[in-house]
DRENDO-1510 file (C-alpha; in Angstrom, 1 decimal, always signed):
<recs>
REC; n; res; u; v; w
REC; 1; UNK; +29.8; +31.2; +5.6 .
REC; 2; UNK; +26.7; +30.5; +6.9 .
REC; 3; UNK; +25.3; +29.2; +3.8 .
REC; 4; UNK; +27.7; +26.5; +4.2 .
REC; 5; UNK; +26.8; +25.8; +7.8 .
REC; 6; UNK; +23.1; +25.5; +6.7 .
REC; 7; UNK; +24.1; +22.9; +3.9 .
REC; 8; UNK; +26.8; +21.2; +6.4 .
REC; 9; UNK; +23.4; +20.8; +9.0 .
REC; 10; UNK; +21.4; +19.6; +6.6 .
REC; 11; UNK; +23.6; +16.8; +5.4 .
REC; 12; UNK; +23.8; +15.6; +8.9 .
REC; 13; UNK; +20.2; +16.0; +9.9 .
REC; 14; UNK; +19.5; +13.7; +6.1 .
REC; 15; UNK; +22.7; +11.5; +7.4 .
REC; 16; UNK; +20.4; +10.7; +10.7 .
REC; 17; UNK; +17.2; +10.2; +9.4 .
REC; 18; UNK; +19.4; +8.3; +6.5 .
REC; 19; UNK; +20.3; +5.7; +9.5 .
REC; 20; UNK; +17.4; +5.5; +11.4 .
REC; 21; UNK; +15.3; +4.9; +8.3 .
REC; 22; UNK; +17.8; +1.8; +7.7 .
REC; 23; UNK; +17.5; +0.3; +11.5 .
REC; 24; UNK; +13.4; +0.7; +11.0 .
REC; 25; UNK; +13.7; -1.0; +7.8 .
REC; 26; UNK; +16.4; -4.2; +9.0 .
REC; 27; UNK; +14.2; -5.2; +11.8 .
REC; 28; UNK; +11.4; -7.6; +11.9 .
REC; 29; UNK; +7.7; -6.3; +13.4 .
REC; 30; UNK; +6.2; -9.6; +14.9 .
REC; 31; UNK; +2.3; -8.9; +15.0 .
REC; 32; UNK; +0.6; -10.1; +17.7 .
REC; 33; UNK; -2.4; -12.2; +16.7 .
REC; 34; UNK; -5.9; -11.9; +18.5 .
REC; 35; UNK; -6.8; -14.8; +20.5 .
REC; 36; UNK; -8.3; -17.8; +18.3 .
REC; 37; UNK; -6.2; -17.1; +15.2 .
REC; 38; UNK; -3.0; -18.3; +14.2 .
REC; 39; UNK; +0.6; -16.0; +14.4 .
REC; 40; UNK; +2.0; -15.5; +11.0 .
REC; 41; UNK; +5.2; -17.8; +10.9 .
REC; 42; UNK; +8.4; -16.0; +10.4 .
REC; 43; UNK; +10.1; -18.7; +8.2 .
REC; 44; UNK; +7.7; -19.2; +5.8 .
REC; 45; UNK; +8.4; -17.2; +2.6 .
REC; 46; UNK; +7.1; -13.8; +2.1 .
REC; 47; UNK; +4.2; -14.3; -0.2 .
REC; 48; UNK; +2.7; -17.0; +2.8 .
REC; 49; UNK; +3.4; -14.4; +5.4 .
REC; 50; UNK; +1.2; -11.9; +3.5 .
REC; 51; UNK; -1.3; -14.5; +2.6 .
REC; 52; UNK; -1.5; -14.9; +6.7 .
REC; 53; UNK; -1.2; -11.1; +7.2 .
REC; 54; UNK; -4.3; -10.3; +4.9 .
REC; 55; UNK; -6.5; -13.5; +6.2 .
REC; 56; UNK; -6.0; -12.4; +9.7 .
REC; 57; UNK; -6.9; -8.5; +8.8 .
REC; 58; UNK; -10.0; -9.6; +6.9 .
REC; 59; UNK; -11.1; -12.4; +9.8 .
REC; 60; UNK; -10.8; -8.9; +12.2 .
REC; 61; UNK; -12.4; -7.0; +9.7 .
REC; 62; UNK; -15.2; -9.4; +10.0 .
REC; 63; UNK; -15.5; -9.7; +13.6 .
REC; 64; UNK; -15.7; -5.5; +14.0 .
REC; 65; UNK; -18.3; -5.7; +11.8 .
REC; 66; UNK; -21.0; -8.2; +12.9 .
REC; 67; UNK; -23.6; -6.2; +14.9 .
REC; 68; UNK; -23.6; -6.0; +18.4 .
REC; 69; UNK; -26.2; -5.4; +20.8 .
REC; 70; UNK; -26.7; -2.0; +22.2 .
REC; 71; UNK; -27.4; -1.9; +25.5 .
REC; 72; UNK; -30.8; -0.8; +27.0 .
REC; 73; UNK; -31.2; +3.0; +27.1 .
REC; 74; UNK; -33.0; +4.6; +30.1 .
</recs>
């Protein structure tokens, strides 16, 4: 009996994550872009969106890189 509570738990603890895996996955994550670079448009198709996506992450990977300059230790 409680064997078959423990499977009957289970099924609806994989039944919830089952669902809220599927409302993650249906909706749309809009990144915000950093001031000075363009937003990745939503209707273009998906290869152009991940063109976009990966030119914006390297233009940011850039830009943390460059050296800055310390400030004066006293």
């Amino acid at each position: 009996m409680r064997g078959i509570f423990s499977i009957v738990g289970l099924l609806v603890v994989l039944a919830i994550v089952g669902l809220l895996v599927k409302k993650q996955l249906g909706t749309q994550v809009v990144v915000p872009s950093a001031p000075g670079m363009p937003a990745v448009s939503a209707n273009a198709p998906p290869q152009v969106q991940s063109q976009q996506a990966q030119q914006q992450v390297k233009q940011a990977v850039d830009s943390a890189m460059q050296a800055r300059p310390m400030p004066d230790e006293k």
